[in-house]
N, C-alpha and C positions, 0 to 999 in steps of 0.2 A: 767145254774146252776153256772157258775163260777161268777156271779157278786153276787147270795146269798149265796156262800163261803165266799169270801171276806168279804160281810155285815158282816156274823156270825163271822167271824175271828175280826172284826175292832170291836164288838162291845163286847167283850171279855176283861175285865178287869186287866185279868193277861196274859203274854204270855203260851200257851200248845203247842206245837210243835205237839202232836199230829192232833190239828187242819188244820196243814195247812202242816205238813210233809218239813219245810226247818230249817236247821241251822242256827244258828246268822251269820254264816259265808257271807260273799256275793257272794248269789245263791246259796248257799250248800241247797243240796236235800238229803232226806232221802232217802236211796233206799230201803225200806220196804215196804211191805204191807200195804196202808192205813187203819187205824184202827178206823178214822172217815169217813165215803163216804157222800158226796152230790147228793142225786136223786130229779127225780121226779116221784111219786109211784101218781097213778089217778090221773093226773093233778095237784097234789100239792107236794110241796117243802116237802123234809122227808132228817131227817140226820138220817143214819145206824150207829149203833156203834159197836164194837167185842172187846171180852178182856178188858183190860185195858183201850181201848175210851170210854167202858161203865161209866166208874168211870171219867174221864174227861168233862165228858158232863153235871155234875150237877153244873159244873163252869157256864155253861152256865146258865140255868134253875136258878142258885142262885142270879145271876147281870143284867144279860141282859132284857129288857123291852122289846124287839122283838120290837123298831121301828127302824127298820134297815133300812140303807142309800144301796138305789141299783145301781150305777152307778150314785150317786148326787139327784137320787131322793127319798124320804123317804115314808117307806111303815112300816104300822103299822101290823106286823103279829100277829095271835093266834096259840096256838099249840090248834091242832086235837084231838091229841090223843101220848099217851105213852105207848108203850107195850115193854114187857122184855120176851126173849124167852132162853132156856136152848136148845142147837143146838147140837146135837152130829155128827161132821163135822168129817167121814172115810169113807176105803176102803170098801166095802160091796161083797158078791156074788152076788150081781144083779147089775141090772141096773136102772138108774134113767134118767128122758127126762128133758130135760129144753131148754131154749130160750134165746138168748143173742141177744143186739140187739147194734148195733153201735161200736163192737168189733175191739179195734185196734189192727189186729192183727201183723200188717206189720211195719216194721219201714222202714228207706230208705235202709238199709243194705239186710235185708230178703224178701224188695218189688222187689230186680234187681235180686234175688236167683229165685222167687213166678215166673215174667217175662217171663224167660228163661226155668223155666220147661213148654212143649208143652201138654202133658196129662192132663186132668181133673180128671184123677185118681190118679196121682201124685200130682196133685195142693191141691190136698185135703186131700193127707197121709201127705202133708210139712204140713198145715195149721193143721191140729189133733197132728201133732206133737207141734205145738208151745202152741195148747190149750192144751195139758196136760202137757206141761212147765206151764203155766199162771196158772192150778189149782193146779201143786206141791206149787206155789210162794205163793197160796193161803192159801194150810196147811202151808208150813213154816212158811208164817207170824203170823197162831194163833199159835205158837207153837207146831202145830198136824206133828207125825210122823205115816206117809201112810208106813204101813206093807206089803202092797201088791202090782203088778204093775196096775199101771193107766191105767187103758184102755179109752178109750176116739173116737166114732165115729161120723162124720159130717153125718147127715142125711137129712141137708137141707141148704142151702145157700146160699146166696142174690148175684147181681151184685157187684163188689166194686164200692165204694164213696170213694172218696178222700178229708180229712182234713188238713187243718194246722193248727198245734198243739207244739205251743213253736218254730216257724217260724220254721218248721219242716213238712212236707209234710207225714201225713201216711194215709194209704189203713185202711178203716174199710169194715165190712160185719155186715150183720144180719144174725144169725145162729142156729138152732136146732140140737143140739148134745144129745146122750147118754153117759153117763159112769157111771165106779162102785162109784163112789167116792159121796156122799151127800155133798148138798152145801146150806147155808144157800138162801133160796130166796132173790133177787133183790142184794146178793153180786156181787159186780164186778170184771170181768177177765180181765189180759191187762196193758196195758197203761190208763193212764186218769183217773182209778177207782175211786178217792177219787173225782173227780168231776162230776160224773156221765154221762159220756161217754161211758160206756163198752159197 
């Protein structure tokens, strides 16, 4: 997905920072919630929007010809399809099941913390604790204030793989969690989100 970001970012007529999340500065990152995500949703390439990406994204659809350049080579895409959803993203009294898959959840700081705890019971209250960081980060960034505590349970979880990620080594998992919180589908939790790694 990161070489059909770039195409969409390089074939973008004006600069949108929400597209690609850096500063003019050099290397300055935004440290917000991506508000444009690069996936792939059944095999094909889909950009998610939230908030205000929504309204960014008809830069695109208004200039761009979709024959994007993917690492030097040119590929002429068509859009699928366009849908617009109204997401009411809170705290609920239930519970809801979802699926995360390529979750970074670890960086190299919290992978020598993850390491050192010996329990599997422990390993997975650290790791619940960091997803219900990742889904605070997630209301915060649409502007949603979570009234209630996150509750947040791992109910299923992969061996870790190990990426490098901005010449940086992190631990991902594939994961089935519960909690109270609704989340729009195929958003992403984590590191990496806006390139569709979650």
């Amino acid at each position: 997905m990161e070489a059909f970001r770039g195409a969409i970012i390089n074939s973008l007529q004006e600069n949108d920072i929400l597209f690609h999340n850096h500063t003019s500065d050099e290397g300055g990152l935004i440290y917000a919630y991506p508000l444009i995500q690069y996936k792939r949703i059944n095999s094909k390439a889909a950009i998610l929007c939230f908030g205000t990406g929504t309204e960014s994204i008809g830069k695109l659809f208004q200039h761009a010809d979709f024959d994007l350049n993917l690492n030097g080579k040119h590929e002429k895409f068509s859009i699928d399809n366009i849908s617009e959803y109204n997401y009411q993203a809170q705290a609920w009294n239930t519970r809801f099941r979802y699926s995360i898959r390529k979750w970074m959840a670890l960086n190299q700081d919290n992978y020598e913390k993850y390491i050192r705890i010996e329990s599997m019971v422990e390993k997975t209250q650290f790791l619940e604790q960091i997803l219900r960081g990742n889904i605070l980060s997630f209301a915060k960034g649409l502007g949603i204030f979570i009234d209630k505590q996150v509750e947040c349970v791992i109910t299923q979880l992969s061996e870790p793989t190990v990426k490098r990620y901005k010449d940086v080594k992190l631990t991902m998992f594939d994961a089935e969690f519960t909690t109270n919180v609704s989340i729009p589908d195929y958003a992403g939790l984590g590191k990496g989100v806006s390139k569709g790694m979650e």
